[in-house]
LOLUMBA-739510 format. One line per field, with one value per residue (C-alpha): residue number from 1; chain; z, x, y. Coordinates in Angstrom, 3 decimals. Layout:
BEGIN
nr: [NUM_...]
kette: [A_...]
zz: [Z_...]
xx: [X_...]
yy: [Y_...]
This chain:
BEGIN
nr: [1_2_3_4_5_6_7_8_9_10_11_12_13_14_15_16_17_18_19_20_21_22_23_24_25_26_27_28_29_30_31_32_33_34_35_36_37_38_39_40_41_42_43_44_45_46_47_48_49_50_51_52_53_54_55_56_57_58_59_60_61_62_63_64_65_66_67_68_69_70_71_72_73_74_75_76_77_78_79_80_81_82_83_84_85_86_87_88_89_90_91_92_93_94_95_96_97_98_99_100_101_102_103_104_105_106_107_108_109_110_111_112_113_114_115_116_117_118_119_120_121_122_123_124_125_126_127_128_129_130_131_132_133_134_135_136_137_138_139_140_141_142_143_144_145_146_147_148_149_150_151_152_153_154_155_156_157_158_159_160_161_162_163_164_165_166_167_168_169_170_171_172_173_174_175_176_177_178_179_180_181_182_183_184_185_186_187_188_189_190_191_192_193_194_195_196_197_198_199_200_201_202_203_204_205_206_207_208_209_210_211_212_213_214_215_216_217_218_219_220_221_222_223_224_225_226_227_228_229_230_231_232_233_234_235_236_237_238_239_240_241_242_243_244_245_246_247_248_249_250_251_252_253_254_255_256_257_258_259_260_261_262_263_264_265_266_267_268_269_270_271_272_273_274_275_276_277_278_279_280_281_282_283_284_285_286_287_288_289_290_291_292_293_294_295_296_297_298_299_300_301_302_303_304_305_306_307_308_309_310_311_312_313_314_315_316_317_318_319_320_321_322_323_324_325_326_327_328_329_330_331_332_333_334_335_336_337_338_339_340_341_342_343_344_345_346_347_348_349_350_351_352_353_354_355_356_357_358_359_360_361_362_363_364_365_366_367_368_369_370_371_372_373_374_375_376_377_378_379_380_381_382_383_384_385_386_387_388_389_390_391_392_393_394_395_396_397_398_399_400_401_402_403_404_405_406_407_408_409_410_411_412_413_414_415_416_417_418_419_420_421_422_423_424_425_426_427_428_429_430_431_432_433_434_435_436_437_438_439_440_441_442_443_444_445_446_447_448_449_450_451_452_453_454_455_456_457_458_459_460_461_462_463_464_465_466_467_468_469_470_471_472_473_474_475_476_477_478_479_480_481_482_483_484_485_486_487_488_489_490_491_492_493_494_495_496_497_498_499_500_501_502_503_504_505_506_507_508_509_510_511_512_513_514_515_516_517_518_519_520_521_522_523_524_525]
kette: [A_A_A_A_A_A_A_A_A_A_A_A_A_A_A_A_A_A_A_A_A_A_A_A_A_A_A_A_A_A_A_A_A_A_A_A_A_A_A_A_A_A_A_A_A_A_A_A_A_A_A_A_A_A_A_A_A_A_A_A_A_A_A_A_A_A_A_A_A_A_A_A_A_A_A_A_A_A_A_A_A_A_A_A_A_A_A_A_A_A_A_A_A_A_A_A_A_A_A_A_A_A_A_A_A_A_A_A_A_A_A_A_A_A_A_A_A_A_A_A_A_A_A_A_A_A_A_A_A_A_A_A_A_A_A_A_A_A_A_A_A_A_A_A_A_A_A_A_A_A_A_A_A_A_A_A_A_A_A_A_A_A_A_A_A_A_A_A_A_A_A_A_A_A_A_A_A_A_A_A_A_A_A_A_A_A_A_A_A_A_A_A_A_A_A_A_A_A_A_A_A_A_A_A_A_A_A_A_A_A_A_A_A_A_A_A_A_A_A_A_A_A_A_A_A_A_A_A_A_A_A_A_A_A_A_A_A_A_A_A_A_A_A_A_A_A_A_A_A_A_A_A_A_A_A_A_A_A_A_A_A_A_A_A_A_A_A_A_A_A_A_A_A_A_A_A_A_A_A_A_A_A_A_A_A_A_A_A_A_A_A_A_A_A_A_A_A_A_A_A_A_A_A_A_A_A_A_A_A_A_A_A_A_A_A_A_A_A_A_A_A_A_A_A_A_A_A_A_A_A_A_A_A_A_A_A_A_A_A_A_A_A_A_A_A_A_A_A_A_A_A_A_A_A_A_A_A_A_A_A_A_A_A_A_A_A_A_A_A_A_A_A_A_A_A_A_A_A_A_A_A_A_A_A_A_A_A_A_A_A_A_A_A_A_A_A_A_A_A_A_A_A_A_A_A_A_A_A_A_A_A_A_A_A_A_A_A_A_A_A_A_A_A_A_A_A_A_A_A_A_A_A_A_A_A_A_A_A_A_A_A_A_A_A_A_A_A_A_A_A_A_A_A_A_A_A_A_A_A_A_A_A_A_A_A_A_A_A_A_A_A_A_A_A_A_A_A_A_A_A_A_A_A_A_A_A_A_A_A_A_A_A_A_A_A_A_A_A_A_A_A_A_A_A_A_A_A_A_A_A_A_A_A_A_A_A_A_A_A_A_A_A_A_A_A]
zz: [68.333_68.701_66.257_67.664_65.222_65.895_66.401_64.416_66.068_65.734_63.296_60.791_59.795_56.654_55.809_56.394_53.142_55.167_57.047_53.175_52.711_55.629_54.411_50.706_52.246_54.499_51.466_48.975_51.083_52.230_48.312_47.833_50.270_48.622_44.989_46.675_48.116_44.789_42.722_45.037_44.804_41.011_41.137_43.588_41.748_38.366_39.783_41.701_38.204_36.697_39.039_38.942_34.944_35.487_37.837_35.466_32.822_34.841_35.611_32.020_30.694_33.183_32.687_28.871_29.603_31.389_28.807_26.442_25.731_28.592_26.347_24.590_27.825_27.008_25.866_22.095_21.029_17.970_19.898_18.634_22.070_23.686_23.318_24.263_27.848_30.523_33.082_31.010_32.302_30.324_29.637_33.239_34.989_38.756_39.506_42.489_44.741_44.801_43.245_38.947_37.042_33.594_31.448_29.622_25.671_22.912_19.055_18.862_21.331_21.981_24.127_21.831_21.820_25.415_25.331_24.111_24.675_25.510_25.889_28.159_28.482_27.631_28.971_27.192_29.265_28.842_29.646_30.265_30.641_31.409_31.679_33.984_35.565_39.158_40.184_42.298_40.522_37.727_34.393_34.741_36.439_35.308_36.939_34.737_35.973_34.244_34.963_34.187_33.936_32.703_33.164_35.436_34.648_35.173_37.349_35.952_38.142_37.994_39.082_39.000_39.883_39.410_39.558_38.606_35.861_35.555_32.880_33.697_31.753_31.008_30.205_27.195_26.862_24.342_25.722_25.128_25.898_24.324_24.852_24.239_24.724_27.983_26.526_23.236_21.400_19.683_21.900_21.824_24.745_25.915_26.454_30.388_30.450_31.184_28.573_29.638_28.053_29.917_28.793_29.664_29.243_29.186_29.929_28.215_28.133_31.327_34.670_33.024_33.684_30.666_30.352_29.325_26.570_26.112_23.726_24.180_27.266_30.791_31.600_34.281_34.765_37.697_38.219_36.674_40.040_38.871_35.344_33.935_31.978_33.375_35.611_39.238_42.319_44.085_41.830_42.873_42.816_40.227_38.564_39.436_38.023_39.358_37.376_37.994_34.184_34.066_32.576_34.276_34.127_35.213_37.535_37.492_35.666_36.640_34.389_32.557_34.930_33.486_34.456_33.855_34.045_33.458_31.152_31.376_30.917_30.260_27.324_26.278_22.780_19.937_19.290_16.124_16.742_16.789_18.439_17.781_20.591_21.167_23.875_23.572_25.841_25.702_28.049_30.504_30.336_26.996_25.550_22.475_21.283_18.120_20.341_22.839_22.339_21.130_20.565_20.822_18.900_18.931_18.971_20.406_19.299_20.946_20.784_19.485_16.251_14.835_13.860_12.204_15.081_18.555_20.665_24.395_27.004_27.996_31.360_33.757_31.906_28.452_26.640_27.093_24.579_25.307_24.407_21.163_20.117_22.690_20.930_21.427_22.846_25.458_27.488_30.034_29.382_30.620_33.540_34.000_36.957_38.748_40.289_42.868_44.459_40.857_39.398_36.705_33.931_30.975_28.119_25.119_21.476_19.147_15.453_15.876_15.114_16.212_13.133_10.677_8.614_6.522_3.518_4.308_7.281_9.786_13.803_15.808_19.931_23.407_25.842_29.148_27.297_26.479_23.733_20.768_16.640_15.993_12.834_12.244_10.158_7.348_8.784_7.039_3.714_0.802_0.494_2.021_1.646_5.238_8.793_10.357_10.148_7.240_8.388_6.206_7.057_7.887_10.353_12.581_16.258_16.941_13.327_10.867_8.830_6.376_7.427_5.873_8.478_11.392_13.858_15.928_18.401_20.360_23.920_23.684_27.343_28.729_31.478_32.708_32.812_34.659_33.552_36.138_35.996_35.371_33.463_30.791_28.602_25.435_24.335_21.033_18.164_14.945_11.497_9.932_6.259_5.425_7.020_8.692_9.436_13.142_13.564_15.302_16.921_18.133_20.577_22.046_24.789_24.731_23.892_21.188_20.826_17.945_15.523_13.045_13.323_13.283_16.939_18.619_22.226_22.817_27.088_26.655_24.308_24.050_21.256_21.369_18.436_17.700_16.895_15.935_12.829_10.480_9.474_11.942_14.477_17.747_20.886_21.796_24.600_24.836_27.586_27.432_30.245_31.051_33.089_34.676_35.277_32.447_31.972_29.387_28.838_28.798_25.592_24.295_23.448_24.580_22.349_21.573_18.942_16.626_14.245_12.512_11.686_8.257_9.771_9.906_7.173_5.554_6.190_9.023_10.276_13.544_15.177_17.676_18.643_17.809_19.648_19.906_18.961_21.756_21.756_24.839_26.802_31.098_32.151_34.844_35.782]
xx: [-50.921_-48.963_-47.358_-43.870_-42.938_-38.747_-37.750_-34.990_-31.590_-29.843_-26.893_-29.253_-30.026_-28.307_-25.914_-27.613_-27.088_-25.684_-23.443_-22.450_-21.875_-19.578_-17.258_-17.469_-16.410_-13.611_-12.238_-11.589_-9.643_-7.596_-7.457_-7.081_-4.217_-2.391_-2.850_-1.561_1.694_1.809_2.078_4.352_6.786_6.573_7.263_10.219_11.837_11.173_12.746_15.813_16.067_15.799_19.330_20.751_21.192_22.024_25.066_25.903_26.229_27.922_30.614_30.696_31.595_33.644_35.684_35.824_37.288_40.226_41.118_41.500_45.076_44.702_45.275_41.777_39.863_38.853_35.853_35.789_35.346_33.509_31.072_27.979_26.037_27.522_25.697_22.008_23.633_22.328_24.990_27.608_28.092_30.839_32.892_32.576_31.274_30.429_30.921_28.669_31.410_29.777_32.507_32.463_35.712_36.913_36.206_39.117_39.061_41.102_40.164_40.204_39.233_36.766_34.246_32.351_29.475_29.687_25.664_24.121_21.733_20.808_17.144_16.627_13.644_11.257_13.195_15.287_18.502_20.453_24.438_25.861_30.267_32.085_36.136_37.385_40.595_40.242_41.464_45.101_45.688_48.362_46.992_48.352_45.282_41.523_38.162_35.774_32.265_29.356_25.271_22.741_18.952_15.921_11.689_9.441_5.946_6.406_9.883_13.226_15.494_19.393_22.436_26.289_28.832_33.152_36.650_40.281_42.005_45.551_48.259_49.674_52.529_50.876_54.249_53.895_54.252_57.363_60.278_61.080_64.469_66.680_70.236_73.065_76.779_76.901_80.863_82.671_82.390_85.924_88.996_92.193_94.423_97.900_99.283_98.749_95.903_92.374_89.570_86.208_82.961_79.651_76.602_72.814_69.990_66.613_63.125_59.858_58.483_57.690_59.478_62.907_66.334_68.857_71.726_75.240_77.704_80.554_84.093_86.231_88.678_88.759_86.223_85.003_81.159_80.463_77.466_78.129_76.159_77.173_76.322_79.125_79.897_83.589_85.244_85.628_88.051_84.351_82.690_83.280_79.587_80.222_77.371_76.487_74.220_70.900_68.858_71.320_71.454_75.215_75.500_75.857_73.400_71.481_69.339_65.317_64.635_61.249_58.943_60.810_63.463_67.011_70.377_73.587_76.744_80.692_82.933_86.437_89.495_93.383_94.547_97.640_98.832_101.250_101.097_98.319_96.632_92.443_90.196_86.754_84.287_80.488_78.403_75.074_71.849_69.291_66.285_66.288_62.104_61.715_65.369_63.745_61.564_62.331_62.962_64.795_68.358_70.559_74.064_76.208_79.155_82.976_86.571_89.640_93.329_96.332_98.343_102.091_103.352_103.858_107.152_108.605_110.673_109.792_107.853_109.259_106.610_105.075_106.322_103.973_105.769_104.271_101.966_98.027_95.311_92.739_89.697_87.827_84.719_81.820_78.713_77.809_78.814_78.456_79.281_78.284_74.342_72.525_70.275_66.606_66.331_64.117_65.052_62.599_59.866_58.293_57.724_59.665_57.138_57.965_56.260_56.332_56.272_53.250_52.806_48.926_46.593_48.265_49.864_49.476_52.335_50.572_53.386_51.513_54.052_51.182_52.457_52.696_51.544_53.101_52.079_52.672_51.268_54.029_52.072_54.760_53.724_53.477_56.308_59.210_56.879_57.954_56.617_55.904_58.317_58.526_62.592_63.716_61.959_62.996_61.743_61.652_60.597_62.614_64.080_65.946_68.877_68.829_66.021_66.092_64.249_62.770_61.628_61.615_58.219_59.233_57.793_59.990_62.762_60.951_59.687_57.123_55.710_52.486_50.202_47.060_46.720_43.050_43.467_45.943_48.859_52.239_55.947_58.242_62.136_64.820_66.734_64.523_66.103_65.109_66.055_66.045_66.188_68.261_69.859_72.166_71.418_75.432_77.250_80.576_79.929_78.621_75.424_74.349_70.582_68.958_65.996_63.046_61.164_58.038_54.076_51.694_48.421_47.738_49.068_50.493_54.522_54.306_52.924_55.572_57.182_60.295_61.206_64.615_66.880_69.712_71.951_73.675_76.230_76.092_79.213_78.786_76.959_76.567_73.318_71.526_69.163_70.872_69.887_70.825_70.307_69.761_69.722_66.865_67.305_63.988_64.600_61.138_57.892_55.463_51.856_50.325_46.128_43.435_43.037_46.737_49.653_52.973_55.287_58.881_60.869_63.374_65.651_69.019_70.770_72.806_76.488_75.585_76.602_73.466_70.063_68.503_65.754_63.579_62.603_60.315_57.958_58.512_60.690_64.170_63.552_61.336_61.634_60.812_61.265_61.619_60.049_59.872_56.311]
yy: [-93.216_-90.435_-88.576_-86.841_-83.360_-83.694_-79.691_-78.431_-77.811_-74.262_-75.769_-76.728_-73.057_-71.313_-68.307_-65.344_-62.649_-60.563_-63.293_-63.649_-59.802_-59.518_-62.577_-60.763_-57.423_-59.421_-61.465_-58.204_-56.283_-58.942_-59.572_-56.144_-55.610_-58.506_-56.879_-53.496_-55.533_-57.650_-54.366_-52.065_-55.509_-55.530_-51.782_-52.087_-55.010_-52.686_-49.888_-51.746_-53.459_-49.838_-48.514_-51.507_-51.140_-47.582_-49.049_-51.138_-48.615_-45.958_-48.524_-49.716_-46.241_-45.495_-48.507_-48.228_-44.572_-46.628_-48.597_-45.583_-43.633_-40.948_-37.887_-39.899_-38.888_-35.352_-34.016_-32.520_-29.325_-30.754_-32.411_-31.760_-32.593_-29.807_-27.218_-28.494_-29.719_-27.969_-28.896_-27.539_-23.421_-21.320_-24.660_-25.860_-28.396_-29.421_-32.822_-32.953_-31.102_-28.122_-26.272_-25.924_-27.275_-26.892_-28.858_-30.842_-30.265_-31.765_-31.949_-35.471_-38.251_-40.749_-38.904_-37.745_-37.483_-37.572_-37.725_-41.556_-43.311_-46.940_-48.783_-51.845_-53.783_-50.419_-48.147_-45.500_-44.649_-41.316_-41.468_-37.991_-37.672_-35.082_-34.911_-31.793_-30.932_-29.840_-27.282_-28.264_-31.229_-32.005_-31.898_-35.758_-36.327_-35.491_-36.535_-38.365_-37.841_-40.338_-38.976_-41.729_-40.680_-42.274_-41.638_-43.131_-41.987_-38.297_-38.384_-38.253_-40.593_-39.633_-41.623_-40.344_-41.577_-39.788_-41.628_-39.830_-40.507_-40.850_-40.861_-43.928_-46.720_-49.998_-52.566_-54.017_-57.848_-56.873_-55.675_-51.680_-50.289_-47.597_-48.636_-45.578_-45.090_-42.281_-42.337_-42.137_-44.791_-44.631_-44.320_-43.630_-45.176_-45.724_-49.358_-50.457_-47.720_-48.294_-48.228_-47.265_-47.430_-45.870_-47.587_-46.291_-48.660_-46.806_-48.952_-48.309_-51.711_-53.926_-54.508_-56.729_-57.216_-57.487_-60.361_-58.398_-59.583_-57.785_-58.305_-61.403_-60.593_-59.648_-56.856_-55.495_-54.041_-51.790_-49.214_-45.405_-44.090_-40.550_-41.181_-39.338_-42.373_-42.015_-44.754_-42.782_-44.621_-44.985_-46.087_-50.400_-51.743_-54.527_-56.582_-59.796_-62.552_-61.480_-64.459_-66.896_-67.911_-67.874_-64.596_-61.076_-58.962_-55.290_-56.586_-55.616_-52.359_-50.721_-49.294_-46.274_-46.604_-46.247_-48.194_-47.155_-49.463_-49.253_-51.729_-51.508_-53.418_-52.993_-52.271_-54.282_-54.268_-52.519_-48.751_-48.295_-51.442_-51.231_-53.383_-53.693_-53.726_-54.779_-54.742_-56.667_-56.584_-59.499_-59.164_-62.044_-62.479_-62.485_-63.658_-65.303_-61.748_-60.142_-56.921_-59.114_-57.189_-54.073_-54.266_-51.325_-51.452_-49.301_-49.457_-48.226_-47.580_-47.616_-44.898_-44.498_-44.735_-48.110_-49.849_-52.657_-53.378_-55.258_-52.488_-52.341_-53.165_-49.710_-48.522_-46.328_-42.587_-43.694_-41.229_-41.303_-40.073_-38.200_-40.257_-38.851_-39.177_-37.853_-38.949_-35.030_-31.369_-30.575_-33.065_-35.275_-35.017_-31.822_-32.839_-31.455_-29.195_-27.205_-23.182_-23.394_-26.145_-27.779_-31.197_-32.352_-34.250_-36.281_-35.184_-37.631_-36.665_-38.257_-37.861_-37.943_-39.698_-42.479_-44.655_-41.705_-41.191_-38.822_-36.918_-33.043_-30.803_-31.814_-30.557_-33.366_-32.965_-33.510_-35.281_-37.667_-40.423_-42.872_-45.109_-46.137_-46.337_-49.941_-49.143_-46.291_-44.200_-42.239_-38.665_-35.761_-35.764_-36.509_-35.917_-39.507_-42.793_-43.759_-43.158_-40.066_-36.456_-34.717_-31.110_-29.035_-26.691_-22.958_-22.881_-19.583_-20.621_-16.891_-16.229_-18.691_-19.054_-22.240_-25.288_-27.297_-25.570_-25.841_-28.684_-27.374_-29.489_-28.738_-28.974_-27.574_-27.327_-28.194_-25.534_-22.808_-24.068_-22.742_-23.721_-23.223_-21.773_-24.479_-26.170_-28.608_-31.249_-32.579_-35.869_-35.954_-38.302_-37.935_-38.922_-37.165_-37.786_-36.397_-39.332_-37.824_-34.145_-33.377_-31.699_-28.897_-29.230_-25.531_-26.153_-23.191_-23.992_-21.315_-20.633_-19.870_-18.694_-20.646_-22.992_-20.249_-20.340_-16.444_-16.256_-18.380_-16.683_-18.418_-18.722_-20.563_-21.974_-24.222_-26.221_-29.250_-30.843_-34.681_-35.654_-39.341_-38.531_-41.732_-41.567_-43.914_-42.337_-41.176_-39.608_-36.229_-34.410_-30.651_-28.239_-25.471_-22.916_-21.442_-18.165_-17.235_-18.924_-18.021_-19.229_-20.656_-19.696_-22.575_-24.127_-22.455_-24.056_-24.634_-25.385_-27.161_-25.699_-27.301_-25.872_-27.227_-23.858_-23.149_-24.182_-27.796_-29.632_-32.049_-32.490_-34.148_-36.549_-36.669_-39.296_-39.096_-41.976_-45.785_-48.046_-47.215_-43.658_-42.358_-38.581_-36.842_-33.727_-33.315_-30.170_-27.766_-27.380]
């Protein structure tokens, strides 16, 4: 028999070593490729991770900046950060323009320090600010300019990131007004004549219109459009019921935007009779607030001399009054007003910080910020227990040294800053603590080099005399002719003046920055 050997077949032999070498040497670099890719995506996704956070807290700072009082967005000289920056060059600063600014100071505000700090998930984050005012641009307006860096193994990665800043009037949910007679309050009138009061409404709160309620009678309400606060033959423009509640009313006052209306009527009654008047003005979105309305109140007589007998019914020929009673001299109102090409800025008056009523002759500051006290404050005296600034009598503008006879209000201005020629006007606040006897307010307009009363430079003056002096807190208004232009030097101060001089009769009080009693000043600039 035969015995048949079967022959192997080539797929029954094995993997070769180096068959098994080649796969090895295949399989790691694929795996290493994938590793590679694995690690540069972990890297990416840390680093994206690493600017996204820095994003996130460039726009957090810079939005926290916007929510802050914008004479609060400064840098301070106190800060103690400042000196180790490098990117800070003879107090400048450049944004990223190419071109250095200066950089805004103040002694107080809520930059500072304007170097922190901040660690997420390992890594330590360093948040740089800086406040400057470029150069061109109203000191209204600053640029806020927020540097991020943070390490990466041996690299320093930055992000930055600038926005403007601007002083702007956030309404308040309350409504603000000041409400003021632009005519005398008491009047004297003939029979048949017409009596005429003009009535300014002035908003500091949110956009609102205000509902009217005047005396019992016929009267008529048209709009002053001169503002003279006198009843002119053009002047026909007659309210109407804008909110169609029933009841006239002002129609929509912007944000401090002012209105300025008319009420008159016919006088009929007997020589030496007096009539009381009031004129009442309820905001129409918020009727129910607890600042909701003002009332303004007044009188007029009729002139003639009573008598016991039946008085004849006045004919056209019968004797007219003058009306009394401005509520100051001169008068109508000085208007601001520039010589040449300027701007004119509001510039509010702040006892600061804000809610301090502190007893020590502290100098409050101006500025376009239009924040309110929450409370009339009892500033700086210890002679009344009631709101207000206490000033005493006999105050000379140019050289008086006695704090107690002076009201010096100050701007520390963050860079060079020029005032231009014209007319400015302060409106000021006051209470005659001498019921009865008018009062005569002296106002400089000028610069210092420092907070000492000694180095004061007066560049205008004016005066103004209240004349309705019953000591409750009125608003006067005061021309201050400035001749020339003058500058003021970075970081220096211009300065308002106040003085009552030693012919008035009493003491007074200021008031200069809660509702109702918002002191402010319009200047050339």
């Amino acid at each position: 028999m035969s015995i048949f050997r079967r022959g192997r077949t080539r797929g029954d032999d094995g993997v070769t070593l180096v068959e098994i070498m080649v796969a090895l040497t295949i399989a790691s670099g694929v795996f290493l490729a994938l590793g590679l890719a694995a690690i540069a995506g972990v890297k990416g996704t840390l680093a994206a991770r690493q600017n996204q956070l820095a994003g996130d807290m460039m726009n957090q700072a810079i939005e926290r900046a916007r929510a802050l009082d914008f004479a609060d967005v400064a840098m301070v000289t106190g800060d103690p950060t400042l000196a180790g920056d490098p990117r800070i060059d003879s107090d400048t600063f450049d944004p990223g323009t190419g071109v250095a600014e200066d950089l805004v100071f103040a002694s107080v505000g809520t930059l500072n320090p304007h170097v922190t700090t901040e660690t997420h998930n390992s890594t330590t984050y360093t948040i740089w600010r800086y406040v400057t005012q470029p150069a061109g641009i109203s000191s209204g307006t600053r640029r806020l300019t927020v540097v991020v860096t943070w390490e990466v193994g041996d690299e320093t990665k930055v992000r930055s990131t600038s926005t403007f800043v601007t002083a702007t009037r956030r309404g308040l949910p309350l409504p603000r007004f000041l409400l003021q007679y632009s005519s005398p309050s008491v009047q004297t009138k003939g029979t048949g004549t017409v009596v005429t009061y003009g009535l300014r409404l002035k908003n500091y709160g949110a956009r609102d219109a205000w509902n009217i309620t005047g005396p019992s009678g016929t009267w008529s309400y048209v709009v002053d459009s001169d503002k003279d606060g006198v009843l002119d033959a053009t002047e026909v423009t007659s309210l109407t019921d804008t909110s169609a509640d029933g009841t006239l009313d002002t129609g929509n006052v912007e944000v401090n935007g002012e209105v300025w209306v008319l009420a008159s009527r016919t006088v009929t009654g007997s020589p030496g009779d007096t009539t009381a008047v009031a004129f009442t003005f309820k905001s129409v979105a918020q009727p129910l607030a607890a600042t909701a309305s003002q009332t303004l109140s007044g009188s007029y007589s009729i002139s003639g001399t009573p008598s016991a007998t039946p008085t004849p019914t006045p004919t056209s020929s019968s004797p007219t009054a003058t009306p009394t009673g401005d509520p100051q001299t001169p008068f109508p109102l000085p208007v601001p007003s520039c010589a040449a090409a300027c701007t004119l800025t509001t510039e509010y008056l702040h006892e600061l910080p804000l809610g301090s009523h502190t007893l020590a002759l502290s100098n409050p500051a101006f500025d376009t910020n239009a924040t309110l006290q929450s409370a009339a404050n009892n500033y700086s005296t210890d002679k009344t227990g009631t709101a207000g600034r206490w000033l005493e009598r006999g105050g000379v503008l140019a050289t008086e040294t006695n704090k107690s006879r002076v009201f010096d209000v100050r701007k520390q201005v963050p860079v060079a800053t020029t005032f231009r020629a014209g007319q400015a006007v302060l409106y000021l606040n006051v209470a005659c603590l001498t019921a009865g006897s008018p009062l005569t307010v002296n106002v400089a307009f000028g610069q210092s080099i420092n907070t000492s009363l000694g180095t004061f430079t007066s560049r205008g003056t004016g005066s103004a005399t209240l004349t309705l002096c019953d000591g409750t807190f009125r608003e006067v208004a005061i021309g201050v002719p400035v001749g020339a232009d003058f500058s003021v030097a970075k970081n220096k101060y211009a300065v308002i003046r106040v003085v009552i001089p030693s012919t008035s009769a009493g003491d007074v009080r200021i008031g200069y920055d809660w509702a109702g009693a918002q002191s402010r000043m319009v200047i050339p600039e």
